[in-house]
Backbone as a ProteinNet text record, in pm:
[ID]
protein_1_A
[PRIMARY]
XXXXXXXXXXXXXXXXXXXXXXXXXXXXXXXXXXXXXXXXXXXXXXXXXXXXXXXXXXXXXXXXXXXXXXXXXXXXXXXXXXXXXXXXXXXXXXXXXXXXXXXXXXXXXXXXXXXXXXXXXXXXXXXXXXXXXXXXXXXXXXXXXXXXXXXX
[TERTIARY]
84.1	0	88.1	70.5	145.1	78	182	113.4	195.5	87.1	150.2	45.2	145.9	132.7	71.2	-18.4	-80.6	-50.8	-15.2	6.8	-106.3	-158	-266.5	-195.1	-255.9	-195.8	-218.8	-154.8	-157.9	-251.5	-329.4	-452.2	-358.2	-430.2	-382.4	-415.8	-318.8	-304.6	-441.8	-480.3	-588.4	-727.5	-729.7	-827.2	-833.4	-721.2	-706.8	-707.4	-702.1	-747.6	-886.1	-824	-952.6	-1073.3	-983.8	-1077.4	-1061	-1056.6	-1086.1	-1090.3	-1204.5	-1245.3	-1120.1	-1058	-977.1	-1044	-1187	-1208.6	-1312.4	-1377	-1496.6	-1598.3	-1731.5	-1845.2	-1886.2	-1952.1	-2056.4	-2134.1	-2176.8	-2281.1	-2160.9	-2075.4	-1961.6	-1953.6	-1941.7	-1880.3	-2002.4	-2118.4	-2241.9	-2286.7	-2292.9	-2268.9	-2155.3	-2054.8	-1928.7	-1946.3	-2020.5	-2090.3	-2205.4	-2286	-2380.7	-2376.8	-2283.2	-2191.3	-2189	-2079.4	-2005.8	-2113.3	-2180	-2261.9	-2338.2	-2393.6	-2452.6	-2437.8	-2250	-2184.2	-2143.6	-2143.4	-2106.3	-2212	-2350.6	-2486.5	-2533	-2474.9	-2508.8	-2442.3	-2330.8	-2164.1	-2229.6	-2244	-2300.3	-2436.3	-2568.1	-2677.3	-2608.1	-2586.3	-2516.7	-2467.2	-2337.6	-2279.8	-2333.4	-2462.3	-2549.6	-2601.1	-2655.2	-2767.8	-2714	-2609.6	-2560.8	-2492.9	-2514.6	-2420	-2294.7	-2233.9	-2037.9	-1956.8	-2037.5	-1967	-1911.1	-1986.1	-1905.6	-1834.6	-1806.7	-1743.9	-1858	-1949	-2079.9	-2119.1	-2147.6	-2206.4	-2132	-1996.1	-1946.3	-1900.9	-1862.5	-1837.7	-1984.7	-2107.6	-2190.3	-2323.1	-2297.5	-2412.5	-2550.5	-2454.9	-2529	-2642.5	-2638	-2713.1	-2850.7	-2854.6	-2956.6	-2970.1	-2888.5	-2920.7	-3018.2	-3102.9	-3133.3	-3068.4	-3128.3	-3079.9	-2998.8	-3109.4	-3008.6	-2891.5	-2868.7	-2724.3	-2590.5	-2657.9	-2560.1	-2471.6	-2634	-2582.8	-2535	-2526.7	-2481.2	-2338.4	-2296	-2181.5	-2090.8	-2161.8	-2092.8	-2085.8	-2172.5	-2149.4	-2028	-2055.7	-1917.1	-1781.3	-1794.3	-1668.5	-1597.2	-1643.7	-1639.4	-1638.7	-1699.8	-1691.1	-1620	-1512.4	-1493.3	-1524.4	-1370.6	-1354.9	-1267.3	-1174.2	-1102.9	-1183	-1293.1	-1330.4	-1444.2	-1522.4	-1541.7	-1473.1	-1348.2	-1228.7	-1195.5	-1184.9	-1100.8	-1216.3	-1339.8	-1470.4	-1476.4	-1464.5	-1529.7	-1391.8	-1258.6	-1165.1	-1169.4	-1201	-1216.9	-1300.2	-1399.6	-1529.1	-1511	-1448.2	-1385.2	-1320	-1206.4	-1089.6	-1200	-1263.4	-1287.2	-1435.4	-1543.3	-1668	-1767.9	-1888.3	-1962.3	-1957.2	-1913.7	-1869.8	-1817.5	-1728.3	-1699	-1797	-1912.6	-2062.5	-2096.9	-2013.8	-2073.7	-1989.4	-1872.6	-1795.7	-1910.3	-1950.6	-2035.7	-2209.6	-2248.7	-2377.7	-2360.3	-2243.8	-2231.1	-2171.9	-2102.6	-2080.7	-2214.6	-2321.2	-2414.6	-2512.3	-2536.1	-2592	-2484.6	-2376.8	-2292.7	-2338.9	-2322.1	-2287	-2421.3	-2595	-2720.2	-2691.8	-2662.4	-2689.8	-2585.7	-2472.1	-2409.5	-2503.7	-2551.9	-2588.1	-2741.5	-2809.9	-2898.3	-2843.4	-2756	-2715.8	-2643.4	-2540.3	-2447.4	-2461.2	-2568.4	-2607.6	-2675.5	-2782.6	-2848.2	-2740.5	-2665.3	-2589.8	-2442.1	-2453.9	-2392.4	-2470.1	-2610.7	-2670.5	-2662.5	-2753.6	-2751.4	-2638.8	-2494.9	-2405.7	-2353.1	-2393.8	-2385.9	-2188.9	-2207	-2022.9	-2091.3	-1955.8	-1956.1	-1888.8	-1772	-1621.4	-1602.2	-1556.5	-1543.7	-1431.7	-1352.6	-1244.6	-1288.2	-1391.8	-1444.6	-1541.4	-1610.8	-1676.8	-1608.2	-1494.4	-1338.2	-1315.9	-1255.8	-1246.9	-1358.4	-1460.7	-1576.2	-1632.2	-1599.3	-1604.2	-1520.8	-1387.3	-1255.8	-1229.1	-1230.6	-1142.9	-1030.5	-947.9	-816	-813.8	-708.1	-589.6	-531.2	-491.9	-431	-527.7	-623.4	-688.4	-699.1	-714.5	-698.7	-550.4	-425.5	-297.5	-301.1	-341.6	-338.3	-396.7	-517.6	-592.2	-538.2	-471.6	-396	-262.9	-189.5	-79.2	-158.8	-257.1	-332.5	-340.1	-429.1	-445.7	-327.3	-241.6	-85.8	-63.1	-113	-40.5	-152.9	-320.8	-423.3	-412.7
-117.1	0	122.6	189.4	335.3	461.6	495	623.9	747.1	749.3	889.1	1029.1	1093.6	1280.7	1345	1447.3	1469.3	1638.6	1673.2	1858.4	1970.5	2034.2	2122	2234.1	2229.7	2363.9	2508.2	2601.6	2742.2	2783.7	2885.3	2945.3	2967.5	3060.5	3104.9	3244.8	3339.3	3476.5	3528.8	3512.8	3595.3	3548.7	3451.1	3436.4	3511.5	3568.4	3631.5	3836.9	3827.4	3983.3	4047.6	4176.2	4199.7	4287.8	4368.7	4383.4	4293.2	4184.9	4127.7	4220.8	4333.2	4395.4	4474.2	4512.3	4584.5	4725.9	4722.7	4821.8	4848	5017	5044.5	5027.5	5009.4	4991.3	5157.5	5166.2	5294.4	5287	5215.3	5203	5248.4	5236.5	5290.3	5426.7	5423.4	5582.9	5651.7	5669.4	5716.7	5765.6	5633.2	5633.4	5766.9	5761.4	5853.7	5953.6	6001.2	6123.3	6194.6	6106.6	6132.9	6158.2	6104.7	6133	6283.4	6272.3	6403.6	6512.7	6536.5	6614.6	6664.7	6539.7	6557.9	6595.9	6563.4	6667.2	6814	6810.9	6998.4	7034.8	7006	7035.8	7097.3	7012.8	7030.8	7127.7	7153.2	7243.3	7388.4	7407.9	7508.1	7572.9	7476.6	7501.5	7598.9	7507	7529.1	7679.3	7713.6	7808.7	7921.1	7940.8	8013.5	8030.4	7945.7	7945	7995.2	7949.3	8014	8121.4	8210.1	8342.7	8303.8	8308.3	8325.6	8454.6	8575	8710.5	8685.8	8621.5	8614.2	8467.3	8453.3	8295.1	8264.1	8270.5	8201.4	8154.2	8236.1	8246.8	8088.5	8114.4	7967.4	7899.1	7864.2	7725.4	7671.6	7752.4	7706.7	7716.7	7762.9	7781.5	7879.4	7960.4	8054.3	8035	7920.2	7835	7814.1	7787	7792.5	7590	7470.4	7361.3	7335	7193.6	7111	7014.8	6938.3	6865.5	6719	6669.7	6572	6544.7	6673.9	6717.3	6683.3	6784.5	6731.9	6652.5	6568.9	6455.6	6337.2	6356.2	6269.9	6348	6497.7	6516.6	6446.8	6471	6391.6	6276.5	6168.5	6016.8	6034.2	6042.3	6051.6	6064.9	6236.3	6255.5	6130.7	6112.5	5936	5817.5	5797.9	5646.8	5643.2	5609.4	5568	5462.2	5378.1	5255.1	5184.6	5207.8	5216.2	5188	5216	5199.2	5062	5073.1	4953.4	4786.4	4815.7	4736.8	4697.8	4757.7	4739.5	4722.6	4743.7	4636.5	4508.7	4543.9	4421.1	4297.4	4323.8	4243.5	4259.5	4304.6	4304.7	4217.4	4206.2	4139.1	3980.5	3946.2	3833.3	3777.3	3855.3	3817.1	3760.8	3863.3	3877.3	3851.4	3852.1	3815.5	3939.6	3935.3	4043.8	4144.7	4105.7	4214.5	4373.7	4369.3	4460.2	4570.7	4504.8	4614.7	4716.8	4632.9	4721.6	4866.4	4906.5	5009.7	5097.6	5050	5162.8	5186.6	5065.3	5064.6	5213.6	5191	5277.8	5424.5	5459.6	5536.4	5618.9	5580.6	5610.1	5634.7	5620.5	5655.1	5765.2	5768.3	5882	5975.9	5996.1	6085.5	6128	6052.4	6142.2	6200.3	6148.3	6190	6363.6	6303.3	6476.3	6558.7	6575.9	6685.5	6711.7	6596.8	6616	6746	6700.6	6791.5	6885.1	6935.2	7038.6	7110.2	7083.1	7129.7	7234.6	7250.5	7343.5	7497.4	7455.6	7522.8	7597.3	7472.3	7613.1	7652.1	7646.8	7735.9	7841.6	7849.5	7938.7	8068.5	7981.2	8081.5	8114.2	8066.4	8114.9	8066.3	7978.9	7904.6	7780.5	7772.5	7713.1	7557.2	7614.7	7498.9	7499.8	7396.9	7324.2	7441.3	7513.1	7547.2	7749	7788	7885.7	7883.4	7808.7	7754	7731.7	7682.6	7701.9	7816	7915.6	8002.3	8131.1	8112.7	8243.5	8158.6	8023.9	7980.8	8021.4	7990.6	7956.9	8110.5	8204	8355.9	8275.8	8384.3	8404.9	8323.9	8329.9	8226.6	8120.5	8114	7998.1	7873.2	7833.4	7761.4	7680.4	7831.9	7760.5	7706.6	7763.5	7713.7	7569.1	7541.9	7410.6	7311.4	7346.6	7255.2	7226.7	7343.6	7322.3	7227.4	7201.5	7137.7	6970.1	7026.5	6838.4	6786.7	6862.7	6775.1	6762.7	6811.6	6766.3	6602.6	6629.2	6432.8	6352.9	6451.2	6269.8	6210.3
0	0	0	-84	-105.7	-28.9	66.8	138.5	61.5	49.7	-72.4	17.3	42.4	128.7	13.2	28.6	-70.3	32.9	-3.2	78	-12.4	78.1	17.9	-91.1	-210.3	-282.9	-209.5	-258.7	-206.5	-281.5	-259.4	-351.3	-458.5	-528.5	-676.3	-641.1	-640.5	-630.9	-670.6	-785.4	-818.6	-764.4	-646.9	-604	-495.5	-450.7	-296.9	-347.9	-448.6	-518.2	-436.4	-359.5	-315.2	-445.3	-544.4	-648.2	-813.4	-797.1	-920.5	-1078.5	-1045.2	-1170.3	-1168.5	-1287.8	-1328.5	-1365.9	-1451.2	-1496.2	-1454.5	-1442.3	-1424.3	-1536.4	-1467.4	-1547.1	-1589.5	-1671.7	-1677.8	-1564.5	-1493.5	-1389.4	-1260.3	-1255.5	-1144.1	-1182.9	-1261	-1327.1	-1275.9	-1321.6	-1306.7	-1158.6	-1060.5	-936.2	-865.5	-911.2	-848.6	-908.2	-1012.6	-1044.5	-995.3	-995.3	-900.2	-763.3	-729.3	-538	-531.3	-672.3	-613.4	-659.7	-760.9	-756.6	-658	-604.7	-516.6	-385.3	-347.8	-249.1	-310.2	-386.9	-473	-428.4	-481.8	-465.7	-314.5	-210.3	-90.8	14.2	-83.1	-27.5	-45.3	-199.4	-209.5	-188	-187.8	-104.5	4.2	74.4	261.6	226.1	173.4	120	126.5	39	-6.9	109.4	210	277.4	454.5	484.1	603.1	579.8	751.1	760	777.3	725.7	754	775.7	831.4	878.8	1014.9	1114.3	1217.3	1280	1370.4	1411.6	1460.5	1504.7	1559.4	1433.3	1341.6	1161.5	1103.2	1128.3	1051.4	1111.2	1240.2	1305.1	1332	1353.3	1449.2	1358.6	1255.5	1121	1176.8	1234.2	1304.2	1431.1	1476	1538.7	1502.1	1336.6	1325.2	1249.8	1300.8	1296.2	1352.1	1280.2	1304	1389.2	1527.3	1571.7	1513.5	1418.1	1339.2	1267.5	1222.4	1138.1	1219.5	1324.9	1448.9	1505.6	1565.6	1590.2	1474.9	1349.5	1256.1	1258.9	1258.2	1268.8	1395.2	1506.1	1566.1	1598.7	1568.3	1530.6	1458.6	1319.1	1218.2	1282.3	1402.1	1424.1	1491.2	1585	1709.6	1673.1	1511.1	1510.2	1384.8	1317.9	1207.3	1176.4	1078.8	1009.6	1112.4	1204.1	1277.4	1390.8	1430.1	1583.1	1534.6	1419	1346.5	1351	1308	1255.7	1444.7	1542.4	1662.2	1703.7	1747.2	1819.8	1761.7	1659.4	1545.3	1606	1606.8	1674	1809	1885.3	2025.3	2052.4	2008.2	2006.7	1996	1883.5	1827.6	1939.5	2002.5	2085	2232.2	2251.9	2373.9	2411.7	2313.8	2361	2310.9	2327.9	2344.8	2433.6	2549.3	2694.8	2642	2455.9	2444.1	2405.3	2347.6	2345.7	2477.8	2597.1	2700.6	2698.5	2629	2631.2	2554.1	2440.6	2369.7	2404.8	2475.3	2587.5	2684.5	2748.6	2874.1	2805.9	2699.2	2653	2564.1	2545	2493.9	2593.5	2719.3	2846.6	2886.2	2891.6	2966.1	2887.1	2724.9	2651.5	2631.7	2668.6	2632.3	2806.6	2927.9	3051.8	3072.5	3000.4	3022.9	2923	2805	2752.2	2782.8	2840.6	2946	3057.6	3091.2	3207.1	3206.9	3077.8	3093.6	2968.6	2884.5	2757.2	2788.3	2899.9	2925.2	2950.7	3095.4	3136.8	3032.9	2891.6	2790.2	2714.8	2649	2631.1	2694.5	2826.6	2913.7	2908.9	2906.5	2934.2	2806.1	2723	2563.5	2523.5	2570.7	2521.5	2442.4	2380.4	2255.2	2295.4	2382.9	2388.5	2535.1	2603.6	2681.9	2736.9	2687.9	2755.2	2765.4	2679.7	2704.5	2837.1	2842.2	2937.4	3072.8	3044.9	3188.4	3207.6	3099.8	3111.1	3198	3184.3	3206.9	3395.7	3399.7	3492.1	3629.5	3592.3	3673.5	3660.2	3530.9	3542.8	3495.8	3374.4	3372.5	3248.1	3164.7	3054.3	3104.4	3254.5	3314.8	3247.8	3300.8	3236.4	3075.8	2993.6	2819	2826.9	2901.6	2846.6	2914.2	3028.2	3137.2	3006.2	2984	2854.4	2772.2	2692.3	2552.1	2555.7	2775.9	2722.3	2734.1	2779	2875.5	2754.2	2622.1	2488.1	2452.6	2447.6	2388.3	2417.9	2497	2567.9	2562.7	2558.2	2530.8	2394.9
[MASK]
++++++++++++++++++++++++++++++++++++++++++++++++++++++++++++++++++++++++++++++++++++++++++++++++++++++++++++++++++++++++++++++++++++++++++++++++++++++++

């Protein structure tokens, strides 16, 4: 009886290609036209449509948002592909337990603007360190901040 080893082949390169297609379709093309139009479209709406004379006017769109914009800006800012990619392996490694970081982070983050959202309305600040500032008195403060972010 012949024992003959039979060893697994290696794929074949072009099966491990994450884009196969070399070329675009008209139906791709079309799509990425339609994108961008449709971000030009929305740039300049906006453009047109907010005050930009003062710094309230263009960081803050004069405060004249909608709540949803918002909060989709700041989803976006907080979650990339990256925090995606590192749950998504955390998760793997370690279990579901890692859902509870963004469970409890989603209770902290409606319970503070529950609670400290009012109090910058109220005092008409924008930023966390203006808000130090008109609080505490003085510049000591913005420079203490500016070296603390240096190092988070």
């Amino acid at each position: 009886m012949e024992s003959a080893t039979i060893s697994p082949q290696p794929p074949q390169s072009d099966s491990l290609e994450a884009f196969p297609q070399k070329s675009m379709e008209p139906a791709d093309i079309a799509v990425l036209v339609l994108y961008f139009l449709f971000v030009l479209a929305v740039g300049l709406w906006s453009t047109v449509r907010t005050k930009r004379d003062t710094v309230k006017g263009y960081f803050l769109a004069g405060g004249d948002m909608v709540w949803w914009p918002v909060g989709a800006s700041l989803f976006a800012s907080n979650v990339g592909s990256g925090h995606f990619i590192g749950l998504a392996g955390s998760g793997a490694a370690v279990g579901i337990s890692v859902a509870a970081y963004e469970l409890n982070g989603l209770f902290s983050v409606l319970m503070l603007a529950w609670v400290f959202l009012p109090i910058y309305i109220a005092g008409q600040v924008t930023t966390m360190p203006e808000y130090l500032r008109r609080r505490f008195g003085g510049n000591r403060i913005s420079i203490t901040l500016a070296v603390l972010y240096l190092f988070i």
